[in-house]
C-alpha positions, 0 to 999 in steps of 0.5 A, a space after each residue: 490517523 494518519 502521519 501524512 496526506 499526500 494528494 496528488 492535486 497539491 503536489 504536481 505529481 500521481 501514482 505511479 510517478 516515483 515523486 509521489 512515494 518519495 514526498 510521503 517519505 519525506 513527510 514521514 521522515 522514514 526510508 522506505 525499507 522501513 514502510 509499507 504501501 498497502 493498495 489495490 494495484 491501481 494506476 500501477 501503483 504497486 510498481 511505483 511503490 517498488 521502484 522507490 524500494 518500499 514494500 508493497 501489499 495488495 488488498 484483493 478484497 473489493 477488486 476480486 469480486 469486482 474484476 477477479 481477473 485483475 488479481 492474478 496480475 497484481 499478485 506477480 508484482 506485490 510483496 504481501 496480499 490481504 484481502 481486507 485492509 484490517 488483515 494488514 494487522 495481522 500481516 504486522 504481528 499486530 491485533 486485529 482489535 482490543 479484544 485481541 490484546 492479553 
């Protein structure tokens, strides 16, 4: 399902280390205003998202009933907040399964 895995242990670099976005951009063969990183705000990976110009969604979901005081912060610094991964397709204009298709 996916383009690209880029995992941190194969390509010397983690999150939020700018060469880690910048190797999956390379994979995909897109800029990075034409994509989007979805996370939890972990490692600071929202920052680093950014910093290599892609745009950034915060999914909230399982941190804000885990650590709801770890949201606020991650909110501040992301461009679009869901708080489920399937919400993504919504934030994209796309439906959320077939069922939605007409």
């Amino acid at each position: 399902m996916f383009e690209a895995e880029i995992f941190s242990c194969a390509v010397g670099c983690v999150k939020p280390e700018p060469a880690i976005y910048e190797k999956c951009l390379e994979a995909i063969a897109l800029p990075a205003c034409d994509c989007l990183f979805v996370g939890d705000g972990g490692s600071n990976e929202l920052s680093g998202a950014k910093a290599v110009g892609l745009s950034t969604v915060l999914v909230s979901g399982v941190i804000a009933g885990l650590w709801p005081d770890r949201v606020p912060p991650r909110l501040a610094i992301c461009d679009h907040h869901v708080e489920r991964v399937p919400d993504v397709l919504t934030l994209l204009g796309l439906p959320r399964s077939l069922s939605e298709v007409t």
